[in-house]
C-alpha positions in Angstrom: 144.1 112.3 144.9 143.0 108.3 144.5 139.2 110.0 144.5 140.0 112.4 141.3 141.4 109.5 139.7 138.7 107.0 140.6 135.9 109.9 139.3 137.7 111.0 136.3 138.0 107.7 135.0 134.3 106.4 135.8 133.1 110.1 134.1 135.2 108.7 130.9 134.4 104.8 131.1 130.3 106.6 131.1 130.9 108.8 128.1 132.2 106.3 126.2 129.4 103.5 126.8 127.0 106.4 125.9 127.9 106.7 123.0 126.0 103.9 121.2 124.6 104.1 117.1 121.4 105.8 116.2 119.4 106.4 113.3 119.9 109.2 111.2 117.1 111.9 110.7 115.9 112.2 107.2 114.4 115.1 105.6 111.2 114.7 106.5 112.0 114.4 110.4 111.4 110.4 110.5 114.4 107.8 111.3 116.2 106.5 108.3 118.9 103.8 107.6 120.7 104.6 104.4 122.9 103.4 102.5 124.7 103.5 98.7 127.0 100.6 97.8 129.0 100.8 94.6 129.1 97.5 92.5 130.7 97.8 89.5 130.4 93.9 88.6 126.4 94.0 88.7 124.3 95.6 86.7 121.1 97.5 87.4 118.6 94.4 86.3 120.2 92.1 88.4 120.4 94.4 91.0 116.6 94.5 90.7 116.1 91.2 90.4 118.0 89.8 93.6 116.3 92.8 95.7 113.0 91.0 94.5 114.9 87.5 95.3 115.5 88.5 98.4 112.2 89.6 99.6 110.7 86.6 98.6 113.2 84.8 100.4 112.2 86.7 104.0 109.0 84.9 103.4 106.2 86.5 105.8 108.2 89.4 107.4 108.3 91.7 103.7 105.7 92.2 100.7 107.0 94.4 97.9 104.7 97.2 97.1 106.0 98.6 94.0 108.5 98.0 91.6 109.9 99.7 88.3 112.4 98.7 86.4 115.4 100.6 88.3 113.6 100.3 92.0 111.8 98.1 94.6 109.7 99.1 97.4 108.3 97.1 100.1 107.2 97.2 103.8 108.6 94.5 106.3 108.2 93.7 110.3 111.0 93.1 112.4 110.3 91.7 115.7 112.1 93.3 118.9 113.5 91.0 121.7 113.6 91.7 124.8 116.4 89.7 126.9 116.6 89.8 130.7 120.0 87.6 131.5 119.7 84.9 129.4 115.9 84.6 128.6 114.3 86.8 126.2 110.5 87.3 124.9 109.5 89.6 122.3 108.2 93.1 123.4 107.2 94.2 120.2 107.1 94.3 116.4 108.9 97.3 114.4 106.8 98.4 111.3 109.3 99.6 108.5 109.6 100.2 104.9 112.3 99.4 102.2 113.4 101.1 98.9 116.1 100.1 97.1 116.8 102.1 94.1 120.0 100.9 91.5 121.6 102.2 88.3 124.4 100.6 86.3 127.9 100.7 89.0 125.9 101.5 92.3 122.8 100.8 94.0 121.5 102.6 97.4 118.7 101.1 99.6 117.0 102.8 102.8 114.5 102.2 105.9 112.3 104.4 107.2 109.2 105.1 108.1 109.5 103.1 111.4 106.6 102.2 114.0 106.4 100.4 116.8 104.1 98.4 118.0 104.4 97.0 121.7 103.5 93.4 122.5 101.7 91.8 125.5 100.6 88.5 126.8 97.8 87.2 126.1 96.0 84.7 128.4 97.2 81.7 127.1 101.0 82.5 127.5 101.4 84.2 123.6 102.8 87.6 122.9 100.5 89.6 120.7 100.2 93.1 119.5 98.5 95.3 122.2 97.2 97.8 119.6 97.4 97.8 115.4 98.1 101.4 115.6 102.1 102.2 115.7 104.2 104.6 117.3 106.8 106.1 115.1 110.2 105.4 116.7 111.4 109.1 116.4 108.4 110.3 119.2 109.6 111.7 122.3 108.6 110.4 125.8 107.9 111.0 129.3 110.9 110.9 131.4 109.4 107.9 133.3 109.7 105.4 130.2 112.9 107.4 128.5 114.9 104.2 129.4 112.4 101.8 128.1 112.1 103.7 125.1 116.0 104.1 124.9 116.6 100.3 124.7 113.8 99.9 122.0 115.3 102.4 119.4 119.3 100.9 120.3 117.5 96.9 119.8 115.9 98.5 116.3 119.3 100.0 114.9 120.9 96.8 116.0 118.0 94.6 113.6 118.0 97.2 111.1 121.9 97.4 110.6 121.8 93.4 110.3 119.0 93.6 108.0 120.7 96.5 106.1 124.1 94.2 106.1 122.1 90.9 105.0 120.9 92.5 101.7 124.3 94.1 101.0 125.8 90.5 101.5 122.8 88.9 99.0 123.2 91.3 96.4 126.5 91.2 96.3 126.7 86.9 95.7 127.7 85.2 93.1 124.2 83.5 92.8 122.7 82.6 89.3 119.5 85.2 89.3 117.3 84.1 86.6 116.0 87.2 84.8 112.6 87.0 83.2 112.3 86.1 79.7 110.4 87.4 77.6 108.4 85.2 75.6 108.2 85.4 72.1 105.8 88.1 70.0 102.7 86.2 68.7 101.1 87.6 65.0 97.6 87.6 65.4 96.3 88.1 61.5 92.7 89.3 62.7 94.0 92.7 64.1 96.5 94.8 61.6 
């Protein structure tokens, strides 16, 4: 009777670490981390403008590739740690891009289109990309490096959530965003 106990309880305490966040599936099959966030208090250009603020705040790890008056899009590298008890190194970089899209009352932003690529060391000590070719995170593998492969998508919804939380936070401040001025019409009397 101690035995049933002991396995019924170690079956439940192993469901219940399995079950650990993912990424959703978008329509086109890739990984996606989506969000919409209503915000009443902000409107749409300000919305815009702080998305822009913000990109240009991450410095070197996001370029904007596009942006309209109601949306941004831009494509960003995350790097993925590796820890192994208390000392980590980088295994590799995750390839991703952004969209955020906003209208007056709510905004909604998502990440998709993820690669990885892994990292090795090089011979003086430094962790560089192995290959500038990615592997999209949503590819299936071998039952040898299942594990492996495991840990890199759960490390990648981890960065991506706090990425996904960090621009909720900073376009959601209070922050004075300076919105571009137009500057004032000149006549020109040669052309009319």
């Amino acid at each position: 009777m101690r035995y049933f106990f002991l396995l019924i309880i170690t079956l439940l305490s192993t469901i219940l670490f399995a079950q650990e966040k993912q990424f959703a599936t978008g329509d086109n099959g890739k990984f996606i981390y989506y969000k919409v966030v209503d915000s009443q208090k902000v409107s749409r250009d300000i919305i815009v403008q702080r998305t822009k603020d913000f990109v240009t705040a991450q410095k070197k790890s996001i370029k904007i590739v596009s942006d309209t008056d109601s949306s941004v899009s831009a494509k960003g590298t995350l790097v993925i740690d590796k820890t192994v008890l208390v000392v980590g190194h980088p295994s590799g970089e995750l390839n991703y891009n952004l969209v955020v899209e906003a209208r007056n009352g709510k905004y909604r932003f998502w990440l998709t289109d993820f690669e990885f690529i892994p990292y090795q060391r090089n011979r003086y000590g430094n962790f560089v990309a192995t290959t500038n070719i990615g592997t999209p995170l949503e590819t299936k593998v071998d039952k040898l490096t299942a594990g492996q492969w495991k840990d890199i998508q759960a490390t990648a919804y981890a960065k991506v959530e706090k990425l996904g939380e960090s621009l909720k936070v900073f376009l959601a401040s209070d922050a004075a965003v300076k919105l571009p001025v137009k500057p004032a019409g000149t006549i020109s009397t040669k052309n009319w």
